[in-house]
C-alpha positions as CSV (number, residue, x, y, z in Angstrom):
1,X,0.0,0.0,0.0
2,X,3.0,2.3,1.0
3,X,4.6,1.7,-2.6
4,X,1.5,2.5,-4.7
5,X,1.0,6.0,-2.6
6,X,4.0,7.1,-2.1
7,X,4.5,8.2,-5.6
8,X,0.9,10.2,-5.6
9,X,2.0,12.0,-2.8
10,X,5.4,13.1,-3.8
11,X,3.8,14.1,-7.3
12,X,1.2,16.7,-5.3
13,X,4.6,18.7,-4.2
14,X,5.4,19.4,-7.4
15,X,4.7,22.4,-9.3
16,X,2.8,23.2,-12.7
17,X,5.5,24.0,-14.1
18,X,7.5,20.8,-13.0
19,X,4.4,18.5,-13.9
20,X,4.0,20.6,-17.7
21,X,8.3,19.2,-18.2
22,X,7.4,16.4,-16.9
23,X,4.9,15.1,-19.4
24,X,7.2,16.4,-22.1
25,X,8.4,12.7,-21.1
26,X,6.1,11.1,-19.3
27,X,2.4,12.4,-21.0
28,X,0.2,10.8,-18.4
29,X,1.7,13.6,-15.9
30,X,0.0,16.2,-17.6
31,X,-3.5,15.0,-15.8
32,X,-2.1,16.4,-12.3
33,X,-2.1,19.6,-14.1
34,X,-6.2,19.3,-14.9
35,X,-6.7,17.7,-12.3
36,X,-5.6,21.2,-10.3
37,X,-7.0,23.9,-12.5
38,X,-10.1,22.1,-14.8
39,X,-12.4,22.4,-11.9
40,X,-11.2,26.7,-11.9
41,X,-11.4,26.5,-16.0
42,X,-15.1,25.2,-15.8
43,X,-16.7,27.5,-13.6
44,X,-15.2,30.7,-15.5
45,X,-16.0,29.4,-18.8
46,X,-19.5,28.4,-17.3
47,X,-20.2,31.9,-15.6
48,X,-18.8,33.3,-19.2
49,X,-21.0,31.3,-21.6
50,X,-23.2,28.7,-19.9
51,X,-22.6,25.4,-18.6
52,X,-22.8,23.5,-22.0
53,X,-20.4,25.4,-23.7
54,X,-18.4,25.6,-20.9
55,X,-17.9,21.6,-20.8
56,X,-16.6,21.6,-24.4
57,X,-14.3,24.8,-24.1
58,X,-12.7,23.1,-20.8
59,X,-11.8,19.8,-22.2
60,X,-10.6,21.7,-25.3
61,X,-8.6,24.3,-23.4
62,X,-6.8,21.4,-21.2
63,X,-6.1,19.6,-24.8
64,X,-4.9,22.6,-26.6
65,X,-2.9,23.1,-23.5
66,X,-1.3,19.4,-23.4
67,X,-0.5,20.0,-27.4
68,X,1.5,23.4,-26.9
69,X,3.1,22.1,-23.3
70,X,6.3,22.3,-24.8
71,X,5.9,26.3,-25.3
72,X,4.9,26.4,-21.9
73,X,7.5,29.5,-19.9
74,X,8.7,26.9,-17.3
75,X,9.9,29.8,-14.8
76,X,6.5,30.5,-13.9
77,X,5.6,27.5,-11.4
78,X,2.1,28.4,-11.4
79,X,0.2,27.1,-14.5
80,X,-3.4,29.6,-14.0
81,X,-2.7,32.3,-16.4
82,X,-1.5,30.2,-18.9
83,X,-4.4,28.0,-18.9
84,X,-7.0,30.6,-18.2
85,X,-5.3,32.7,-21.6
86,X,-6.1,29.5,-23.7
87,X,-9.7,29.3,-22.2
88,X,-10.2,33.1,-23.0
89,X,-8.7,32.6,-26.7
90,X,-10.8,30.1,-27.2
91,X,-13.9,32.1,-26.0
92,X,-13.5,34.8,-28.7
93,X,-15.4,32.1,-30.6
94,X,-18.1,32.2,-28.3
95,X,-18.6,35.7,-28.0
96,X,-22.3,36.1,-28.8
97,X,-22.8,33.0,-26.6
98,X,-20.8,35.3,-23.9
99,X,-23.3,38.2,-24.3
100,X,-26.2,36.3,-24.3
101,X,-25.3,34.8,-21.2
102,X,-24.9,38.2,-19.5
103,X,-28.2,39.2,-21.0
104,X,-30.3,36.6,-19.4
105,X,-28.3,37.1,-16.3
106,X,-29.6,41.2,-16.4
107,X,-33.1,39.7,-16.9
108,X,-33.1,37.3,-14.6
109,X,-30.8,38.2,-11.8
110,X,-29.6,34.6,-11.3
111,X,-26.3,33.6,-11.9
112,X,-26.0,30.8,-13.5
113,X,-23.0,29.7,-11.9
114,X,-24.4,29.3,-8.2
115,X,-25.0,26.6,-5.7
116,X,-28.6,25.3,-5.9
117,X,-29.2,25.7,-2.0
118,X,-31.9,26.9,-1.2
119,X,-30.4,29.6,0.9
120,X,-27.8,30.6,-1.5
121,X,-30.6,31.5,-4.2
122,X,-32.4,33.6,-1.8
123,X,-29.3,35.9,-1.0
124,X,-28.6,35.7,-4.3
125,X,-32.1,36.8,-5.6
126,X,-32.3,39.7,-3.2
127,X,-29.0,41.1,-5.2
128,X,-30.8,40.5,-8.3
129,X,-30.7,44.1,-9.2
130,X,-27.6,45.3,-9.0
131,X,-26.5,42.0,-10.2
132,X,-29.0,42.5,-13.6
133,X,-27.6,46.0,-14.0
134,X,-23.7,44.7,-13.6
135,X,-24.5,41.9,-16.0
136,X,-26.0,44.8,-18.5
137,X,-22.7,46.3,-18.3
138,X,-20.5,43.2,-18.7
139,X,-22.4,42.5,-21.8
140,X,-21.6,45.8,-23.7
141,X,-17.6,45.9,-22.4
142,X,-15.4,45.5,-25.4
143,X,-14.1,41.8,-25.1
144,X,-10.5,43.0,-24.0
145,X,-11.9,44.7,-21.0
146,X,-14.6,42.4,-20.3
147,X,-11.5,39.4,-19.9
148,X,-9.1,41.9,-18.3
149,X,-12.3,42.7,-15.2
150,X,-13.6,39.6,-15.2
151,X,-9.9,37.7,-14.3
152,X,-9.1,40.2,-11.9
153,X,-12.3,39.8,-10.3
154,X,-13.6,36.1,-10.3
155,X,-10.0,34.3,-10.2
156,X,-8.1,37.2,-8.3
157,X,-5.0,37.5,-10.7
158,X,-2.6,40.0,-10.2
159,X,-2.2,42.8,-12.8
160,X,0.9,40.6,-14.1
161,X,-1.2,37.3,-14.6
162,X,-3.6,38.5,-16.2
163,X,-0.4,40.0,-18.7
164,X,0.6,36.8,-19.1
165,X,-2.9,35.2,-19.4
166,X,-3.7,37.4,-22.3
167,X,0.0,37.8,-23.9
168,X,-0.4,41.9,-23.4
169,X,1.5,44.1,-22.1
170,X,0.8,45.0,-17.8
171,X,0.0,48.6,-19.2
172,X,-2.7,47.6,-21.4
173,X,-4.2,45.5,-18.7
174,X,-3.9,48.3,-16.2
175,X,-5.8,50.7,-19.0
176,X,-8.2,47.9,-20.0
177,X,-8.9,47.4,-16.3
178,X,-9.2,51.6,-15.8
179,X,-11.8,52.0,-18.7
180,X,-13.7,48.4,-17.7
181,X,-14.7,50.3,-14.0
182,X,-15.0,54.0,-15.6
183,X,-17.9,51.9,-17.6
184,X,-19.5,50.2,-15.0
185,X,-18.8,53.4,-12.4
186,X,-20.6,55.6,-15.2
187,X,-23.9,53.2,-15.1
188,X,-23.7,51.6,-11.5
189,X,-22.0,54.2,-9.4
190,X,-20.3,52.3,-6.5
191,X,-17.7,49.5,-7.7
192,X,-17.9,47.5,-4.7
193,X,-20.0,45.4,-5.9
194,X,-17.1,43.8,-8.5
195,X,-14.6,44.7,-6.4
196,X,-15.9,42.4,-3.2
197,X,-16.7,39.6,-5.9
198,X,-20.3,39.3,-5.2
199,X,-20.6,37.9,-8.8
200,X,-18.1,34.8,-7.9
């Protein structure tokens, strides 16, 4: 029992970035690396363009990902940005899905990315407005500044992982960022709503 564990648990100390060389050799490695992050991919694609679409974009980022894992920067041990990048590539496909998801979230005021307690929908529903009017907003934002907000604010990168998730400069994510808020500030007033993630 000790022998077939042992090498699970020594391969959870690893890195990302020492599981993405890995595989270069050993490919079956590279399932550590969605086992991590697919559950993360899922639920930003899902709150992004639905659940359905959002179960095909995940397994496709994670095998775009394992066929480009020899480009991967390995000085960067932490494999997020690089994985949520491909995931937002790949929803500039999806973009009308995208807005239509946000305009049945302003209608409705239900995310559709929630848990289904019964609790959780109440508190959720008595948001419903400014949650409707946010979701207005996200669904007119230029796609740049819609992915630049929507990382920062869901998955908590830094101003430098979101850089490297979108392969653009930390300036343009700083100005991206800067005209997303003045948007939503201009039709919603108060930012705290985005900026306490009450739409996680």
């Amino acid at each position: 029992m000790t022998a077939r564990t042992a090498p699970h648990e020594a391969a959870s100390t690893f890195s990302d970035s020492d599981l993405v060389e890995q595989s270069l050799r050993e490919g079956e490695r590279f399932a550590e690396v969605f086992d991590r992050h697919a559950a993360a991919v899922h639920r930003y694609l899902s709150r992004r363009i639905g659940r359905t679409l959002a179960d095909d974009l995940t397994a496709e980022t994670f095998l775009v990902a394992f066929s480009q894992r020899e480009r991967y920067d390995t000085r960067h041990p932490d494999a997020r940005p690089w994985l949520f990048g491909i995931a937002t590539n790949l929803l500039r496909h999806q973009q009308r899905a995208e807005i239509r998801q946000y305009r049945a979230l302003a209608r409705t005021g239900v995310d559709p990315v929630g848990d289904h307690m019964e609790e959780e929908v109440v508190a959720r529903v008595v948001a419903s407005d400014a949650h409707r009017r946010l979701a207005a907003v996200l669904a007119k934002l230029p796609a740049g500044e819609r992915s630049v907000l929507l990382l920062i604010a869901w998955e908590q990168f830094s101003y430098d992982e979101v850089a490297r998730a979108l392969g653009v400069p930390v300036g343009t994510v700083r100005s991206r960022l800067h005209s997303a808020r003045k948007r939503i500030r201009a039709v919603m007033g108060d930012l705290d709503l985005i900026t306490r993630g009450e739409m996680e």
